[in-house]
C-alpha positions in Angstrom: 0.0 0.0 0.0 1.0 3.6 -1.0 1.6 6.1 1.8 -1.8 8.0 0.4 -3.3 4.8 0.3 -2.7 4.1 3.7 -3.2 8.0 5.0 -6.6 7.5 3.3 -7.8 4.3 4.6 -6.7 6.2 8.5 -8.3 9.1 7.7 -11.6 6.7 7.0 -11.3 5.1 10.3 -10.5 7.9 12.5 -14.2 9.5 10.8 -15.6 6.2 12.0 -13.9 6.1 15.1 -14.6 9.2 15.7 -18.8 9.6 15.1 -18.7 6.4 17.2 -17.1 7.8 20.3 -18.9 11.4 19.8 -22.4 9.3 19.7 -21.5 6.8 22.5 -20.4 9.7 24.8 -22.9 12.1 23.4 -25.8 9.6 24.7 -24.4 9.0 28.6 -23.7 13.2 28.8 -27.9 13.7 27.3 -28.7 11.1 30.1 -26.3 12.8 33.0 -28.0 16.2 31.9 -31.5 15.0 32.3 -31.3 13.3 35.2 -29.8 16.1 36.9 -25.8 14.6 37.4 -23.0 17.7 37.1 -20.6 16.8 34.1 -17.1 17.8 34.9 -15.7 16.8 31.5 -16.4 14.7 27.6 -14.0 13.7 26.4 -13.0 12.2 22.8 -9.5 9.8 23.6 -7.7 9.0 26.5 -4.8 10.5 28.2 -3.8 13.8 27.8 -5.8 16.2 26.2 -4.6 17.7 22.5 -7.3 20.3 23.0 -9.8 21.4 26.0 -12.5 24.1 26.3 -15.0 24.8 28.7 -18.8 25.8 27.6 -21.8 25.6 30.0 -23.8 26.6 32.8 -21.5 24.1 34.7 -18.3 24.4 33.1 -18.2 21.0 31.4 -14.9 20.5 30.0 -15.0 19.4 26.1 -11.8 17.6 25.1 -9.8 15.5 22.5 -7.7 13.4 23.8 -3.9 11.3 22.7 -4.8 8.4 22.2 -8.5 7.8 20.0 -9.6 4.4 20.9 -12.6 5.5 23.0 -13.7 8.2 25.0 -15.3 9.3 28.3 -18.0 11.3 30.1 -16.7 12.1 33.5 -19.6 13.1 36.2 -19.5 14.4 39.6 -19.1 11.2 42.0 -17.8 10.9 45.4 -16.1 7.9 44.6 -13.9 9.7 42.4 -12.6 12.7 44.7 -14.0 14.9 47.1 -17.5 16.7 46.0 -18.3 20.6 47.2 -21.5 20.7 49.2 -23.6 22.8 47.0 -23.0 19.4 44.0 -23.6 16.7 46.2 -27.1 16.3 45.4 -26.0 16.4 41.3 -23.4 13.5 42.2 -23.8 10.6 39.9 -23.4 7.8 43.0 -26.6 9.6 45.1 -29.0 9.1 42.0 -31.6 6.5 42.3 -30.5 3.0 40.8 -32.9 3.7 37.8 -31.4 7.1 36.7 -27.7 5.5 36.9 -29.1 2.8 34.9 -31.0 5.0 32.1 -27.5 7.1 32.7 -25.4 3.8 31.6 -27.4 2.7 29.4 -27.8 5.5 27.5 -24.3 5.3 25.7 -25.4 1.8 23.6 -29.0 3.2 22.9 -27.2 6.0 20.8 -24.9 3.7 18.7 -28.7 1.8 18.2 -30.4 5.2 17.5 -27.2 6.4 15.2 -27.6 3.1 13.1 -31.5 3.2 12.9 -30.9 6.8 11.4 -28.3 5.8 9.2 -30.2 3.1 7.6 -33.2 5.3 7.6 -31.7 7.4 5.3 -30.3 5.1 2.8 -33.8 3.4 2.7 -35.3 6.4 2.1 -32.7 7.9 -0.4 -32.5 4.7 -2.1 -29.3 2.7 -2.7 -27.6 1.1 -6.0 -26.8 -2.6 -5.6 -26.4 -5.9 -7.1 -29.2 -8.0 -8.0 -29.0 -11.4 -6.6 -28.3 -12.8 -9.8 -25.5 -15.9 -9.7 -22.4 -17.1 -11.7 -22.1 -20.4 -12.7 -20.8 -22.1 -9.3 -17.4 -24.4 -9.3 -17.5 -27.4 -9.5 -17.6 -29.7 -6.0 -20.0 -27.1 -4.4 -22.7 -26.9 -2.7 -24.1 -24.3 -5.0 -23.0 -27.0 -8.0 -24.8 -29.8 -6.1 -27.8 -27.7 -5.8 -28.0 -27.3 -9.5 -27.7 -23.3 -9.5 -26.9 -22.3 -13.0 -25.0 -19.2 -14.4 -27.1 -16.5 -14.9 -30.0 -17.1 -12.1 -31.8 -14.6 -10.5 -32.9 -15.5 -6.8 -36.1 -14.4 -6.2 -36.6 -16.0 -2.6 -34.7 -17.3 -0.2 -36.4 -19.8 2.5 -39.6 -18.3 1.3 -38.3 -14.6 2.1 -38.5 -12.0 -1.4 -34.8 -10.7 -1.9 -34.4 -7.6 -4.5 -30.6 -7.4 -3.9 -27.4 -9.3 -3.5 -27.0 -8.0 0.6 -30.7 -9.5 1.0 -29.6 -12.8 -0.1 -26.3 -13.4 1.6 -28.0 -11.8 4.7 -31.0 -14.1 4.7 -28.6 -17.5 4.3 -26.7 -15.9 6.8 -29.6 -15.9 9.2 -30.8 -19.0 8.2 -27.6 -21.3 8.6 -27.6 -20.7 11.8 -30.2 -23.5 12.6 -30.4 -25.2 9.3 -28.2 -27.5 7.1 -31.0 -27.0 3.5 -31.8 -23.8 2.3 -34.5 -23.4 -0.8 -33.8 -20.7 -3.2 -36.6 -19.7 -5.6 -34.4 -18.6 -8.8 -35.1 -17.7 -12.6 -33.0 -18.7 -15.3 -32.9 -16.3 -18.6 -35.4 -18.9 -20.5 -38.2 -17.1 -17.9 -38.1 -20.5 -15.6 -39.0 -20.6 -12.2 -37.1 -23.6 -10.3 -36.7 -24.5 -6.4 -32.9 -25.2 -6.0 -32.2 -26.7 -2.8 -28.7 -25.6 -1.3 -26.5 -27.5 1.8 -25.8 -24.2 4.0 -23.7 -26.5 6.5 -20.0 -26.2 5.2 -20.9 -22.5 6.8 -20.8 -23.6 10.2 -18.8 -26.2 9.4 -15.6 -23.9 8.9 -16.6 -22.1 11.9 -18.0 -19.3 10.2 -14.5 -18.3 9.4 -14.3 -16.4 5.8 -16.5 -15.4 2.7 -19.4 -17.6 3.9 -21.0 -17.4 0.0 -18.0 -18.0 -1.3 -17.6 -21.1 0.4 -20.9 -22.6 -0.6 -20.4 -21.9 -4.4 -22.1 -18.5 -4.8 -20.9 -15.8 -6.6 -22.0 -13.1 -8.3 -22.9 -13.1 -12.1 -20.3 -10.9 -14.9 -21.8 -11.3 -18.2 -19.7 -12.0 -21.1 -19.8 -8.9 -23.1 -17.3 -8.3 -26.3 -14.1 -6.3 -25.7 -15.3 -3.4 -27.8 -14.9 -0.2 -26.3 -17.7 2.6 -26.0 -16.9 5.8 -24.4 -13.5 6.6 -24.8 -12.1 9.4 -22.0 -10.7 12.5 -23.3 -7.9 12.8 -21.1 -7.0 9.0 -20.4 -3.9 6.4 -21.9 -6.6 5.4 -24.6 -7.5 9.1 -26.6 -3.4 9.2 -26.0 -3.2 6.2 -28.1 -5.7 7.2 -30.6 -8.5 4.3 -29.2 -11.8 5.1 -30.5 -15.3 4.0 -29.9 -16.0 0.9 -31.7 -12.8 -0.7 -31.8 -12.9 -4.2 -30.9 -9.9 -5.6 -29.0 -8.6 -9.4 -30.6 -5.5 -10.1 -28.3 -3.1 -8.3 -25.7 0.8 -8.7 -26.5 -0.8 -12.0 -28.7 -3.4 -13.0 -26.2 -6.4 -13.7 -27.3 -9.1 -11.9 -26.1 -12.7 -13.2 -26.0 -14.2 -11.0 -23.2 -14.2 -7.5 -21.9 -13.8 -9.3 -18.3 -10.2 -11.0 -20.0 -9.4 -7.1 -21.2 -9.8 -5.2 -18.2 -8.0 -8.2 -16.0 -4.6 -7.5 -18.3 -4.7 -4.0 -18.2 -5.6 -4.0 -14.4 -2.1 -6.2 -14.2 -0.2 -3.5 -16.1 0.6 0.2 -14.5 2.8 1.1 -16.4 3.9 -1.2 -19.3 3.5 -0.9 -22.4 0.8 -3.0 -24.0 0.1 -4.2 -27.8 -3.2 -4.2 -28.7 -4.1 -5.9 -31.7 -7.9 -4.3 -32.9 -10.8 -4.4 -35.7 -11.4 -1.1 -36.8 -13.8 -0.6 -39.6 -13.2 -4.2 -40.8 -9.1 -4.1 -40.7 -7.3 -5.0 -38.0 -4.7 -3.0 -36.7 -2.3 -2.7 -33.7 -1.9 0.0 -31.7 0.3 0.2 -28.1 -1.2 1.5 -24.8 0.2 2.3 -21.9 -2.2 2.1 -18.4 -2.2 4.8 -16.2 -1.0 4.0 -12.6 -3.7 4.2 -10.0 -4.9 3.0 -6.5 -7.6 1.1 -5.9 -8.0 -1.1 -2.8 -4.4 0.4 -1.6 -3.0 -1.1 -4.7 -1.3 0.1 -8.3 -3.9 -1.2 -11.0 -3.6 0.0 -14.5 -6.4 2.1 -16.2 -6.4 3.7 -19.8 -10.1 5.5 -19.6 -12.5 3.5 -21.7 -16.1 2.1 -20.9 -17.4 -0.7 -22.5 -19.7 -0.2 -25.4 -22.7 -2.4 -24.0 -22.0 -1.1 -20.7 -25.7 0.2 -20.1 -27.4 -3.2 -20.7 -24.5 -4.4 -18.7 -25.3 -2.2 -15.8 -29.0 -2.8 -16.3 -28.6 -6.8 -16.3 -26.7 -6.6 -12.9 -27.9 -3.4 -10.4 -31.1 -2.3 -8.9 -31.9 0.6 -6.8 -33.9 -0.1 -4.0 -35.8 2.6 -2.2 -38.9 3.3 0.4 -41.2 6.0 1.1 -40.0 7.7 4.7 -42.5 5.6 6.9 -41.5 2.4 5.4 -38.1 3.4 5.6 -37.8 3.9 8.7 -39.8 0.8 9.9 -37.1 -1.2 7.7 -34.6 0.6 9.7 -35.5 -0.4 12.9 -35.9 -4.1 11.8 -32.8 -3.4 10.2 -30.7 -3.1 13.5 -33.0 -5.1 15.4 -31.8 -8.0 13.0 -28.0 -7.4 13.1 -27.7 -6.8 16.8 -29.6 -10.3 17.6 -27.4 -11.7 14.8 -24.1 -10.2 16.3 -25.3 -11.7 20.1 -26.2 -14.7 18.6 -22.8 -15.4 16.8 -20.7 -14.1 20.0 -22.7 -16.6 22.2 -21.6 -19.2 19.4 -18.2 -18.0 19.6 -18.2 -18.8 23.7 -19.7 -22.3 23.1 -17.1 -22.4 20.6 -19.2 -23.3 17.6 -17.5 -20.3 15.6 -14.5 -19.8 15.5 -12.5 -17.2 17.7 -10.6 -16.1 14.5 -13.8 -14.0 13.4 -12.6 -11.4 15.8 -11.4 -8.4 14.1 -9.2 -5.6 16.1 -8.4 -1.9 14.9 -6.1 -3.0 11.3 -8.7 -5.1 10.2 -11.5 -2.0 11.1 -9.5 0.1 9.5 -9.2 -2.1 6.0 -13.1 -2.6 5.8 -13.4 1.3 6.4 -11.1 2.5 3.6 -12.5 -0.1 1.2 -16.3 1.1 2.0 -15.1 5.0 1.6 -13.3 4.2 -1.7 -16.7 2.0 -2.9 -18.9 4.8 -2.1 -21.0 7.1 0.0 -23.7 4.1 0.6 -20.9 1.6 1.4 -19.3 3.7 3.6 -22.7 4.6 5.8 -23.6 0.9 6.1 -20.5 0.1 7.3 -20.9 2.9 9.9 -24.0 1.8 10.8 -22.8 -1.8 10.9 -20.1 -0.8 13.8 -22.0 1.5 15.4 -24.5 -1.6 16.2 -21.1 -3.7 17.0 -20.1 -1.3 19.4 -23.8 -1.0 21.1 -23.9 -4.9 21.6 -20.8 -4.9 22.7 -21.0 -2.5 25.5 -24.1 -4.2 27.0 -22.2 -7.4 27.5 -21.8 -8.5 31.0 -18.2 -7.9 31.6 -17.7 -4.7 34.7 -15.5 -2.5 32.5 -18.8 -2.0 30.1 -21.7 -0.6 30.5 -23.2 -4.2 30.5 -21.3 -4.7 34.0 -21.9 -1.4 35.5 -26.2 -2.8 34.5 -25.3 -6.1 35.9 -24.2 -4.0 38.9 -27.3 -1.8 39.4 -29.6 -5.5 39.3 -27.9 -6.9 41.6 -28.1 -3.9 43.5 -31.9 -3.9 43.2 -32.3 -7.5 43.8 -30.3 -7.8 47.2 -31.6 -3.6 48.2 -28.3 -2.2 48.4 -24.8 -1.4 46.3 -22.5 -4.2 46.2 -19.1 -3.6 48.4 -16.3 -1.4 46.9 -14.4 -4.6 47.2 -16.7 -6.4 45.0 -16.6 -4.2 42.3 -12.8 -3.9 42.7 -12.5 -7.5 41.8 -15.2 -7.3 38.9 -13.6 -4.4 37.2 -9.8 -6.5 37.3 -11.8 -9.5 35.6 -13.1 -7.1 33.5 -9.6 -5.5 32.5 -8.6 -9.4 31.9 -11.3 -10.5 29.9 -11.0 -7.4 27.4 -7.4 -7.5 27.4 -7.8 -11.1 26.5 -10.1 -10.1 23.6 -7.9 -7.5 22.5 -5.4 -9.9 22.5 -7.5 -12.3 20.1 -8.3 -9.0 17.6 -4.8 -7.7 16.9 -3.5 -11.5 16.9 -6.3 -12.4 14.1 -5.5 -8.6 12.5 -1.7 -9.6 12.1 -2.7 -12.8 10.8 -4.8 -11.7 8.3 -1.7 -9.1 7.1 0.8 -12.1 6.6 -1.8 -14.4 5.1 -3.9 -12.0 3.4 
């Protein structure tokens, strides 16, 4: 990767890190404020602060701290230092159990709301996406077994209408968790309707580790369209070259051509180098040399000369859909939307204790950062869901059960309610050093399966 490449994929996931922790925070300081509780400071990173301003009735310090991963709303609390008289009734550790626990809580409800709005707006806007329409699977699949065929559109899966390819792959998802067949209602380009019946179990099988689709045979469907070009750039490698709109491309450095897919591949290969293009112009065939401009894409030098290709609408046309809802529906969708994602993502961690996935699925900051400069360089759309899809990771998994989250501080506060009175400072001592260990344990896991994932790719 290219120093821009990798200052660009950072920049992407310090914007993500950075709405997350704003949200997070944003939520427990509403909550202190309503309930009453004095907020002494909100800050954005740990550590020293890089910046710090005070603005408020009270004073509340806003700050940006050293180091990013996380942030903090600190409230008056006389566990914490000594309290003037005239704030001990705002203290944090003097509010009822119920308003600590609306206080605490608060933090994940905002990464819930933040995705819920996120989606909303997508939904409502309406995205570009790929149909669900399937390539011709390889062979000793389960997508071979099954009979899928190249081409196939799939209308349903397990009796549930998908319009895109994100419907499909999350539906399967859903539904291999408790079942080894799947049916797919599908559509072949002959306007035939079939029932193909697809083994989901190699999913689970590997431990959920992986492209899941991939595994089972799925992918998604290129058409074979003729290398001849159509719109030809003004200022790219090809107008250099004299490459025109119609010219149909035979071989590369004497390599036959027989697709625009085989075209774009070699010139993708070759930033840089000079290429021989062998072409049928007007009925005579010609050569004429090329060489591809250097870009980045995915943090990598691919070659590009600045041509389209010349069926590229019925191209387009025969693989994307926009989807989109009125505001109501939208936002109704939205809410399932999360509701889904977050079960899904408890689900698969209680799997993960049980050990039925795999601990490898854990992904630290490298691999966060990756997923957030590829979604940024896809697109707006991309870039949102994935925002929306870590804000919901983040929620969940703040409400687990462990004393350093908020989960533990709630498990706190019932157990304070049950037994009608606070646990022992000693108690909660202990809890929060189990706490430290089990999240330094599964920080541990996430930068060990990040590093992996660098040397292995």
């Amino acid at each position: 990767m290219t120093v821009s490449g990798f200052l660009y994929y950072l920049a992407a996931f310090a914007l993500v890190l950075g709405i997350l922790v704003v949200v997070h925070e944003f939520g427990h300081y509403l909550a202190a404020r309503w309930a009453g509780v004095k907020v002494l400071r909100f800050s954005v990173g740990f550590g020293r602060p890089l910046w710090a301003k005070r603005f408020g009735r009270d004073g509340t310090e806003w700050a940006i701290a050293a180091f990013p991963l996380g942030g903090y709303v600190k409230m008056v609390d006389e566990r914490e230092g000594e309290v003037a008289a005239e704030d001990l009734p705002r203290s944090f550790n003097r509010q009822p159990v119920l308003w600590r626990m609306v206080i605490v809580a608060a933090g994940p409800a905002a990464n819930f709301v933040l995705a819920v709005l996120l989606y909303w707006v997508l939904f409502w806007h309406g995205t570009e996406e790929y149909k669900p329409r399937l390539a011709a699977p390889a062979v000793a699949t389960a997508a071979a077994a099954a009979g899928l065929e190249d081409g196939e559109l799939v209308l349903k899966v397990a009796g549930g209408a998908v319009k895109t390819w994100q419907d499909m792959r999350w539906l399967l998802l859903q539904r291999a968790v408790d079942q080894d067949l799947i049916d797919l209602e599908v559509i072949n380009s002959r306007k035939e309707i079939n029932i193909r019946r697809l083994d989901v179990s190699p999913i689970r099988e590997s431990g959920w580790e992986g492209d899941a689709l991939g595994r089972l045979g799925l992918g998604l469907y290129r058409p074979r369209l003729p290398a001849v070009f159509g719109t030809v750039s003004r200022n790219g490698a090809a107008a250099d070259a004299d490459l025109r709109s119609g010219d149909k491309v035979l071989a590369v450095d004497g390599e036959e051509i027989g697709s625009w897919t085989d075209f774009v591949r070699i010139v993708r290969e070759s930033p840089g180098r000079q290429l021989a293009l062998d072409l049928l112009r007007d009925g005579q065939r010609i050569t004429i040399t090329v060489t591809p401009a250097a870009v980045e894409d995915g943090g990598q030098q691919v070659g590009r000369i600045g041509v389209a290709v010349s069926d590229g609408a019925r191209s387009r046309s025969e693989l994307m859909v926009t989807v989109s809802y009125p505001p109501a529906t939208a936002l109704g969708k939205a809410i399932v939307e999360t509701w889904d994602k977050s079960a899904f993502t408890l689900l698969m961690i209680g799997k993960m204790i049980t050990g039925e996935v795999s601990w490898r699925n854990i992904s630290g900051p490298v691999t966060i950062a990756d997923y957030a400069g590829r979604s940024a360089q896809l697109g707006l759309d991309y870039y949102i869901k994935f925002l929306a899809l870590v804000s919901i990771s983040l929620g969940v998994l703040n409400l687990l059960p462990i004393p350093i989250l908020d989960g533990g501080h709630l498990l706190y506060y019932l157990v304070e309610i049950i037994r009608r009175g606070p646990l022992s400072e000693r108690t909660m001592e202990i809890g929060q050093q189990i706490g430290m260990a089990l999240l330094f344990m599964l920080m541990a896991f996430a930068f060990y399966n990040d590093i992996n994932r660098l040397f292995s790719g």
